[in-house]
N, C-alpha and C positions, 0 to 999 in steps of 0.2 A: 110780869116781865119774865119773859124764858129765858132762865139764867145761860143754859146750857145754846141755845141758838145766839145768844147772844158774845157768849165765850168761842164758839166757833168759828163766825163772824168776823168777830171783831179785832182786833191788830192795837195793842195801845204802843207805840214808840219814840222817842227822843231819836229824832234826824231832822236832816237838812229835807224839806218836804220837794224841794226839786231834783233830789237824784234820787227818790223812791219810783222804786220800779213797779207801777200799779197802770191801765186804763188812761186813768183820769185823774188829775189833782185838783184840789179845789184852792182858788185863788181867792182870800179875802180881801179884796179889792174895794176903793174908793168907787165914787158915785161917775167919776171920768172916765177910768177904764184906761186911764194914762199912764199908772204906773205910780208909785209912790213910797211909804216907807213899809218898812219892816216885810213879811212876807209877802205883798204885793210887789213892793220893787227887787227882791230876789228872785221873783220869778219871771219878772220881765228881764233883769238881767239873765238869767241865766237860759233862756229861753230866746234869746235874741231880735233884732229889731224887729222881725218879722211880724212879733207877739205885736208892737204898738200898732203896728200898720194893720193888721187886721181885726185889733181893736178900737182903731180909727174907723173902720168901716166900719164897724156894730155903730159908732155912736151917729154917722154919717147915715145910717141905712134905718136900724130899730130905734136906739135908741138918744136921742138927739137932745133930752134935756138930761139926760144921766141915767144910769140904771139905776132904779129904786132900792132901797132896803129889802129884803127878801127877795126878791128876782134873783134869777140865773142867764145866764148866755154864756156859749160856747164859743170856743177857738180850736187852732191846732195847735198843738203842744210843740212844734219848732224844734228846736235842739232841746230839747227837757226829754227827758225819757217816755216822759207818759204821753199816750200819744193825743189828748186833747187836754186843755183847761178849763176848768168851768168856774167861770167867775160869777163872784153872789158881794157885796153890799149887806152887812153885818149893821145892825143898828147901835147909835149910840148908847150907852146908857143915861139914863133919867131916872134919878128915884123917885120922883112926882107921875111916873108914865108905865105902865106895864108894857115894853117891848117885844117878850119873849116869843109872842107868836111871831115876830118881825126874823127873830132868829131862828125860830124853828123852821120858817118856812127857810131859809137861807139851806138849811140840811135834808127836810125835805123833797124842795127843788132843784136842789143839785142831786141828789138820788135818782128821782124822777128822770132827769134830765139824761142823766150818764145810762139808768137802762134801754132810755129810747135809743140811746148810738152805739148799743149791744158792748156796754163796758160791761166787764165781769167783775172789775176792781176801782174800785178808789182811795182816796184820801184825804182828808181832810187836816186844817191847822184848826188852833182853836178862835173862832172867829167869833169877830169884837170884843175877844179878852183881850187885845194888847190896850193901845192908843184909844181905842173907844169906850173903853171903864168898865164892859159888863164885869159880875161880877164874876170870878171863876168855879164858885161851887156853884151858881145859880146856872150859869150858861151850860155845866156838866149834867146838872139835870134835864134841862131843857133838850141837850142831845141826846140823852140817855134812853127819852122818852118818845123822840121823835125814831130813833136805830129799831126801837124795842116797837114801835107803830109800822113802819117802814120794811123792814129788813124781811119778814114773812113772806113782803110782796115782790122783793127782787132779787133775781140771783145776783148779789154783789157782797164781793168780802171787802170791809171795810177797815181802812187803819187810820187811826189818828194822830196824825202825830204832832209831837211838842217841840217849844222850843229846850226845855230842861226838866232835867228828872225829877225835880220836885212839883212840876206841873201832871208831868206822868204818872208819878205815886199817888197825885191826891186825887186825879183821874178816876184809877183801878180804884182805891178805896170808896171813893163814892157811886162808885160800880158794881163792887161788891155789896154797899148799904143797902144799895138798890133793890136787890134782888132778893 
């Protein structure tokens, strides 16, 4: 892992991930695309109706039985600062199931995604660490591994950000082990 590309890079923050001023924010979103708790429905709200309605039409047009676990789809970011959302579908956790390619692809994919519409920034929450149980030092490595795979191939400075600083701390620290 290139500690130094990766320190460049990368952005670790505690904020409100709808008024970070980046591209692209990534929405961990349910499988509807409807809107829901915790940072899916802060961004619908804060993003305005407009987000549902043209998240109606994803489900209406692509994706009609739900967006899958690791997939992405795009919006326009509406009233949010950034000027698109890329919503991804974060796997449950299973301790009987290895997921994490489920999650990897979730940051992979939206990487992907944000440099095909010429973002130069993004953002992420930490996705399926809230309501969906991953673990959060397991899910820090699986992103760690995917930024340190990923980031070589695109110009994107990336920031992650948290809901609390003790999610931030143990972040950087397993960022640091990393390397």
């Amino acid at each position: 892992m290139d500690k130094e590309l990766l320190a460049r890079r990368i952005n670790v923050v505690v904020d409100d991930i709808t008024r970070i001023e980046v591209d692209a924010i990534v929405n961990a979103a349910n499988h509807s695309l409807m809107g829901g708790g915790g940072v899916d429905g802060a961004i619908h709200r804060a993003a305005g109706p407009e987000l549902k309605k043209a998240c109606q039409r994803l489900r209406d047009t692509n994706w009609p039985d739900g967006l899958p676990d690791g997939e992405v789809t795009l919006t326009d970011g509406f009233k949010l600062s950034a000027r698109y959302v890329i919503h991804t579908v974060g796997p449950v956790y299973a301790k009987t199931k290895d997921k994490s390619h489920l999650l990897a692809n979730c940051y992979r994919n939206a990487l992907t995604l944000a440099a095909e519409n010429d973002c130069r920034s993004i953002a992420f929450p930490a996705v399926s660490t809230g309501i969906y149980g991953y673990p959060f030092d397991e899910a820090a490595k699986v992103v760690l591994d995917v930024l340190a795979e990923e980031l070589p191939r695109h110009e994107l400075d990336v920031t992650l950000c948290f809901f609390s600083d003790k999610d931030a701390e143990a972040f950087k620290m397993i960022m640091e082990e990393a390397s």
